[in-house]
N, C-alpha and C positions, 0 to 999 in steps of 0.2 A: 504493500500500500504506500510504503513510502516513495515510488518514484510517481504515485498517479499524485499525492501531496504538493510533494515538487514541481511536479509538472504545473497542478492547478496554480501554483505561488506564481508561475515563468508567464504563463498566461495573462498572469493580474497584473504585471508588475508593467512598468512604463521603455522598458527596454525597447530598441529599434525592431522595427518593424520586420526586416530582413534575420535580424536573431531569433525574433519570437516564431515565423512560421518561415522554413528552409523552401522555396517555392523555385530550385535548380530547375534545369534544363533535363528530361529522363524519360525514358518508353515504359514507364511502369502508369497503372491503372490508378489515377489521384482521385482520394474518397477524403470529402470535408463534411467533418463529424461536427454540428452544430450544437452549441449550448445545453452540452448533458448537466443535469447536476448531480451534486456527489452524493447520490444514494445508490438505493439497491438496483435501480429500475437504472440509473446514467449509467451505474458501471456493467452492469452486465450485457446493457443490448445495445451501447453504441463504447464507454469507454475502453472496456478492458479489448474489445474490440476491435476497432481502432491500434492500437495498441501492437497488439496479435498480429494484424493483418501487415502493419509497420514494418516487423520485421522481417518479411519476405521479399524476394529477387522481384516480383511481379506487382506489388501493389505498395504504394504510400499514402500514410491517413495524415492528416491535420485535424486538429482539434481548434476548434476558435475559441471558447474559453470552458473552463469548468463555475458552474453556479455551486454555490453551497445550499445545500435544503434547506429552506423556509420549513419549518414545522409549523409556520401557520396556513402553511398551501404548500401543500404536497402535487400540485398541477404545476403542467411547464407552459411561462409564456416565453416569448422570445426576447430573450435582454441584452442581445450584443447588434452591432450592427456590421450588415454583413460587407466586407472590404471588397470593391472591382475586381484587386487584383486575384484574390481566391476565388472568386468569381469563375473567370477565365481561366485561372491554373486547373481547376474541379472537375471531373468525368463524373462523378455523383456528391451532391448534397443530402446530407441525411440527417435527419428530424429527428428529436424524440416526439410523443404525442403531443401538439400545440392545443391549447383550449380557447384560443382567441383568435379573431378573423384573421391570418394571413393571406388571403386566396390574393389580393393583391399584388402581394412581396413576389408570390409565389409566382405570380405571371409576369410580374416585373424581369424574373430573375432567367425563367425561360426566354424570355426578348431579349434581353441582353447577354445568353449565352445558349443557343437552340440545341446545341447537343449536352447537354447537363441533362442527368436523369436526378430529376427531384425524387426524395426515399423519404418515407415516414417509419421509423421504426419504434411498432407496438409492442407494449407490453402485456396488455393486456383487454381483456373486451368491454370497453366501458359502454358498451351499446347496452348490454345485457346486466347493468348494475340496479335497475328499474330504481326503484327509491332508497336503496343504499347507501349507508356512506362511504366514501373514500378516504379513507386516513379521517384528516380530524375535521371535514367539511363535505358537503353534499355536491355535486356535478349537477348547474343546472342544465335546461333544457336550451338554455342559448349555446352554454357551453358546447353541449353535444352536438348541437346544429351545426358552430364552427368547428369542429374535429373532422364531425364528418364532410364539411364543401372542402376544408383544406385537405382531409384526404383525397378527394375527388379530383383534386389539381395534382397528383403525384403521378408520377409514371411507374413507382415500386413501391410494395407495399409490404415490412419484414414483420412475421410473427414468429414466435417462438412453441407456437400449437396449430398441430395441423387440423385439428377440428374448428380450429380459430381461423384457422386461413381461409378454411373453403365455406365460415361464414362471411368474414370480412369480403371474399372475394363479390360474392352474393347480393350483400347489404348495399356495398357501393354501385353496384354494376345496375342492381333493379332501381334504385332513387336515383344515378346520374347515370342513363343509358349511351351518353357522349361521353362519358369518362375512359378514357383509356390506360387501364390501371393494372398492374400485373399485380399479382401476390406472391409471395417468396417465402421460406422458412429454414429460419435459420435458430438452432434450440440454443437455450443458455449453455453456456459453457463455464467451469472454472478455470482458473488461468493461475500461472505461480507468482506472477506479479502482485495477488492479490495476498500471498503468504509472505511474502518477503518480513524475514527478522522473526515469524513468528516462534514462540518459544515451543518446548516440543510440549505434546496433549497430556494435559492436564487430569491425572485420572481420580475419580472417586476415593477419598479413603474414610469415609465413613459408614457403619455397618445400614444406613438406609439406601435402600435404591430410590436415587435420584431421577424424575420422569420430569423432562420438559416440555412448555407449554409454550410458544412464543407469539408474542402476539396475539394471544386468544381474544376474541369477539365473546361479546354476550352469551349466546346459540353455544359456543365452545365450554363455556366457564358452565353456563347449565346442561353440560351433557357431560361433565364429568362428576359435576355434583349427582344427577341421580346414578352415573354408571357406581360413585362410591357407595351410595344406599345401598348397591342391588353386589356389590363385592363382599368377599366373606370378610372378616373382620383379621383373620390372621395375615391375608395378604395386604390390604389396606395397614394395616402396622407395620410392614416392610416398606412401604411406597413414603416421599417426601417429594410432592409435588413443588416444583422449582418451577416458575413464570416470571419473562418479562416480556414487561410490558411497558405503557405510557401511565401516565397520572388517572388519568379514566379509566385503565383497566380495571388500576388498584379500586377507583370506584365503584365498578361491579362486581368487585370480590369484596368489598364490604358490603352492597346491597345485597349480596347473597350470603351474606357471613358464612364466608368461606377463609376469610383473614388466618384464623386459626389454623388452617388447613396447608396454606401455601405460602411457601419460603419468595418474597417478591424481589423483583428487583427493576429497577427504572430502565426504558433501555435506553442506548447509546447512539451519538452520531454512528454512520455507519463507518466512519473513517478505522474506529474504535470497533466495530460489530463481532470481528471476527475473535479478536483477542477476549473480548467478554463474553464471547460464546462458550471461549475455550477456560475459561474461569469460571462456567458453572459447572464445570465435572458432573457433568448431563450420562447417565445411564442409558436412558432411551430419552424419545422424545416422540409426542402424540401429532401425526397430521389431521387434522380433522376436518373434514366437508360432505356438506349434502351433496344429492344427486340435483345442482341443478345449471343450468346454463353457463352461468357465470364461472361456477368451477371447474365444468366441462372443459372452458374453453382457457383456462387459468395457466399462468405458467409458473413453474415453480423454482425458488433460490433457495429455499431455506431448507428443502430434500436436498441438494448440492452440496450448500455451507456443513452440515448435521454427518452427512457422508465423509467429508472431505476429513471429520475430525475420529470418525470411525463411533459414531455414536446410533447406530441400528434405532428405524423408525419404526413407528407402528400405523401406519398411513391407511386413510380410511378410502375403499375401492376406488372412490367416487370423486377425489383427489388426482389432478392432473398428473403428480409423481407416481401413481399407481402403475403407470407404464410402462415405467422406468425399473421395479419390482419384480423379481422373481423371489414370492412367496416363500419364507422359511428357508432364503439363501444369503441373499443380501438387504433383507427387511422383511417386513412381516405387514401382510395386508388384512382387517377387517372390517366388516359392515354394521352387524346389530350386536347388541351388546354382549352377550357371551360370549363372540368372536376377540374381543377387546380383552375382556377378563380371562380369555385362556392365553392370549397371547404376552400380558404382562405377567401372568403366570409360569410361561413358557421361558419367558427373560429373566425373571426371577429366581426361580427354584430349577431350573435343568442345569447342572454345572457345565461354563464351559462355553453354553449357546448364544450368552451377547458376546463375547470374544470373537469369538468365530463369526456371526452375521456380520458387527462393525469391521472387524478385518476385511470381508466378503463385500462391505460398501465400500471400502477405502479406494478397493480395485477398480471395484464397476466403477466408482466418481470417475475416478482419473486416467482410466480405461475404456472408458464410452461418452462420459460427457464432462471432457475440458478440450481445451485448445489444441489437441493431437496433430500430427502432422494431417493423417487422412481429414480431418473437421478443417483445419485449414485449408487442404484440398477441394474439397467442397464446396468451402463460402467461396474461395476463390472462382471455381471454372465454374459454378452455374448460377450463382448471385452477382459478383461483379465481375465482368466479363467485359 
């Protein structure tokens, strides 16, 4: 993480123009990565990216600056302004999700350079969040109107779920039938830059099995409270439910006085994410989702981050990471509740068996979904080309 730190300081700073972005004379494929910011959503679907793609013979990224998250608006608008001369250096401009009208800029930007393929890269399906929140604010219905015409003015369009792609592909294509818009997929990946200096994993040494919660929602926090009614009491006496969360989470675990129950903790920039993940000496950790649209089409970091530390999931079918699972190898998938209470029983009391699955994630992570050379081969010949 420290060279994405650095980098964002090189970007802020008032340095010449020609230092901040290297815009040589070269037959490689130039991709300008616009105004991520440093969360979870900048860094994995355009920063570490970007990044990744950098260091190969055939493609060079620019970065035009990194934003630091607002926790008062966790939505991206556009805060830098975009320079000519990257402009004209660019083969593709690429977006994170805008929530504000650009369709302007955005034709402005095709006039003034007609082979530039404009890219929107999404994280996730905010079509399908109906009256939801997002982080700590609601997406109105103006919002969404601008996401979707600014999509509509893209020529690519990246997701990280393919049940997402070939709705996105859909949604724009039936409301802008003049839209000419491809869809792409490209899955999250981890990457080593995002380890860099980490200390080695951090393991459990107390006689409670530690089960994490992160981020839990409402709907989460009351479905672990009745799965505990409905568990026998000798396994509930091994378990030490460990969550982080934000200030409001804590507040639903007070309205459900659950406080007594759950060891809490505040959580972190994400600059900090990964080292305070590894500071909870997390045993397992619970993914939990309904069967519905939204998490169909959902993608997932925090089955990558939980892998990556060799901390074995208990991921509910109906969870995007579910796909990514081979059942009782390298995680453990269930749906109704006794599926849930055999399977923390199976982590619990089988000696032996969380070793061996988190060992069995650690592979899959970084064996199937990081930055490998074949995933770079990939993005590279059938995404930018």
């Amino acid at each position: 993480m420290k060279k994405i730190i650095h980098l964002k300081e090189k970007l802020a700073s008032n340095i010449r123009f020609s230092t901040k972005y290297d815009l040589g004379e070269d037959d490689k494929i130039h991709l300008l990565y616009v105004s991520p910011k440093l969360n979870a959503t900048g860094y994995y679907r355009l920063i570490s990216q970007a990044l990744e793609l950098d260091k190969t013979n055939t493609h060079k990224s620019i970065i035009t600056n990194i934003d630091s998250n607002d926790f008062n608006n966790s939505l991206n608008d556009l805060t830098t302004v975009l320079d000519e001369r990257l402009l004209v250096w660019a083969d593709y401009i690429i977006f994170p999700p805008i929530f504000s009208d650009i369709t302007y800029l955005l034709k402005a930007i095709e006039a003034f350079n007609p082979m530039i393929q404009i890219t929107f890269n999404i994280d996730q399906n905010y079509f399908a969040l109906n009256a939801m929140s997002y982080d700590k604010r609601k997406i109105s219905q103006i919002e969404l109107h601008n996401l979707e015409n600014n999509l509509a003015c893209a020529d690519l369009l990246l997701v990280a779920n393919l049940k997402f792609k070939n709705f996105l592909h859909r949604y724009i294509n039936l409301r802008h039938p003049n839209a000419d818009v491809v869809t792409g997929f490209i899955p999250n990946l981890i990457s080593q830059i995002g380890y860099e200096s980490m200390p080695k994993i951090i393991k459990n040494d107390t006689e409670l099995f530690r089960l994490g919660l992160i981020k839990p929602t409402l709907e989460d926090l009351n479905f672990i409270k009745e799965l505990f009614q409905k568990m026998s009491k000798e396994l509930k006496d091994k378990i030490q439910v460990v969550c982080l969360g934000s200030s409001t989470t804590y507040e639903l675990i007070e309205k459900l006085d659950l406080q007594n129950d759950i060891e809490f903790h505040k959580t972190v920039h994400f600059k900090t994410f990964f080292f305070k993940l590894n500071q909870l000496r997390l045993d397992s950790a619970l993914l939990l989702a309904k069967d519905t649209t939204y998490n169909k089409h959902h993608s997932s970091y925090l089955f990558l981050e939980l892998s990556a530390f060799g901390i074995p999931t208990i991921t509910s079918i109906y969870h995007s990471a579910s796909n990514n699972i081979t059942d009782g190898v390298d995680g453990l998938l269930a749906s109704i509740e006794p599926e849930w209470i055999k399977a923390l029983d199976l982590l619990i009391n089988v000696k032996g068996i969380k070793k061996e699955i988190g060992s069995m994630a650690i592979k899959n992570v970084w064996k199937n979904h990081s930055f490998s050379k074949k995933q770079i081969q990939n993005i590279s010949q059938e995404i930018f080309f």
